[in-house]
VOGU-3710 file (C-alpha; in Angstrom, 3 decimals, decimal comma):
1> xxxxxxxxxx> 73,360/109,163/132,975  70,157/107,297/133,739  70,090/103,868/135,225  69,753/100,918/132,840  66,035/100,686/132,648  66,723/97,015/130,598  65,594/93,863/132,227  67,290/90,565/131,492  65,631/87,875/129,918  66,928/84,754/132,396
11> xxxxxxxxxx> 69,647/84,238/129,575  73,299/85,103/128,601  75,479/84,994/125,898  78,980/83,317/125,916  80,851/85,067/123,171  84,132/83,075/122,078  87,241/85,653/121,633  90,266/84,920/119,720  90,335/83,010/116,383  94,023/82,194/117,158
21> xxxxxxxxxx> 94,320/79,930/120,361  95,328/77,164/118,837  98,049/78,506/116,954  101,502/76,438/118,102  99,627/73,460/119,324  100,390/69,594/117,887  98,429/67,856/116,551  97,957/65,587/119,430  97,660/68,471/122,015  94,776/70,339/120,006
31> xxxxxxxxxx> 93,034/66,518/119,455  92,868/66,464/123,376  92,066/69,732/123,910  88,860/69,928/121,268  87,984/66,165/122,939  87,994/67,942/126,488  85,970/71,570/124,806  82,890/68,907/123,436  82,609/67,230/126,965  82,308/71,197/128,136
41> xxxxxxxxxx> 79,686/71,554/125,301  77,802/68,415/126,477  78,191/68,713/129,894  75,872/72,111/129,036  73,805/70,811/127,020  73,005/67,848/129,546  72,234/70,216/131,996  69,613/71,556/129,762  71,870/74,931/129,660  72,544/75,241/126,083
51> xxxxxxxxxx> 70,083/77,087/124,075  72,070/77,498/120,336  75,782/77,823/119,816  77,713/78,356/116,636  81,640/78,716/115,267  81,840/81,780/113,136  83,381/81,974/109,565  86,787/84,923/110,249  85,887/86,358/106,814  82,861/88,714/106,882
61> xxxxxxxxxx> 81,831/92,884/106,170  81,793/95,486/108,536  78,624/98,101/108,267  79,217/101,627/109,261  78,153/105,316/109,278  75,393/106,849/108,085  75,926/106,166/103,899  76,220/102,028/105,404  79,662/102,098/104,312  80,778/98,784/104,323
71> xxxxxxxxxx> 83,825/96,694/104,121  85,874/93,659/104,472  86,038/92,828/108,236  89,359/90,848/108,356  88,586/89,642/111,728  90,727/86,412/111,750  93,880/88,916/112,275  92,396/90,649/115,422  92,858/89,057/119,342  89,561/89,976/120,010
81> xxxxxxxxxx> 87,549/89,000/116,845  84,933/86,553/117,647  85,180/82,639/116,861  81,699/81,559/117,834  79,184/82,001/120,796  76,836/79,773/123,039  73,130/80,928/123,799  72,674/79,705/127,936  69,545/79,410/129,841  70,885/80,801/132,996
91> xxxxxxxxxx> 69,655/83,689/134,895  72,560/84,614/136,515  75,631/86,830/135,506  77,580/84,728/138,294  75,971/81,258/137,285  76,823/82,364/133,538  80,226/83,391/134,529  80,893/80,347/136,026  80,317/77,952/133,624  82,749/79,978/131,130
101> xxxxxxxxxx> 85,366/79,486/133,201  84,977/76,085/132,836  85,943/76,451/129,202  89,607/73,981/127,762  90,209/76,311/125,457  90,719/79,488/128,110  93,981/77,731/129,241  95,094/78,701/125,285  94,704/82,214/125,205  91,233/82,168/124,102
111> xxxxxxxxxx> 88,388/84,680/126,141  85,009/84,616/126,836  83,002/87,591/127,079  79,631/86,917/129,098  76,869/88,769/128,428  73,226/89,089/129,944  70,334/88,956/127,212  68,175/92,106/127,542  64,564/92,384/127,178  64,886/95,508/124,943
121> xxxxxxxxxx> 67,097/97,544/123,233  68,585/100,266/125,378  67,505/102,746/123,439  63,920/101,380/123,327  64,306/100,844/127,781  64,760/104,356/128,035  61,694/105,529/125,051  59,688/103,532/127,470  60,885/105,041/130,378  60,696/108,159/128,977
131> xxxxxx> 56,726/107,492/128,022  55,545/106,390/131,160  57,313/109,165/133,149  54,976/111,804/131,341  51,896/109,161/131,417  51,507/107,862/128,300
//
């Protein structure tokens, strides 16, 4: 396999796993908790860190195959179905990193999967790869 030929973009995304966390809590405990997860979300946005974030409904349709079969995506049932994201201006994986573990709600059973932004496609990376390599 070739070498990633993507480049990042000098941003990462924070995606929010695990629609459930809360589950068990009092009232009182989730009250402080979601008062401790805002000062996170302001702490990155006072930074200047925060480029976009949004919750996620867990109703939506999952598109597959090659006929675009598609169906109801139940994702509130799964562990790993996504709650929301954040959009960060950060360049590094580490810096990125980081900052997620700073997260309340990871002390609940929620995860955080961090992700660099890429440039391209990977598919795209490698066309262009490919077109250079026989000079075009």
């Amino acid at each position: 396999m070739n070498p990633n030929p993507q480049q990042t973009t000098g941003e990462h995304l924070l995606l929010i796993r695990g629609t459930h966390w809360s589950s068990g809590l009092s009232p009182a405990e989730l009250q402080r908790i979601m008062t401790d997860f805002y000062g996170w979300v302001e702490g990155l946005q006072g930074r200047g860190l925060l480029r976009g974030a949004q919750p996620l409904m867990e109703e939506g349709k999952l598109v597959t195959g090659a006929h675009s079969l598609v169906t109801d995506g139940a994702f509130a049932e799964s562990k790993e179905a996504i709650a929301g994201y954040f959009l960060l201006a950060v360049a590094s994986t580490e810096e990125a990193v980081r900052l997620a573990q700073a997260c309340p709600i990871l002390d609940h059973g929620a995860q955080i999967e961090v992700r660099p932004i890429a440039d391209l496609c990977r598919p795209m990376a490698d066309v262009k790869v490919a077109t250079v390599a026989v000079g075009g």
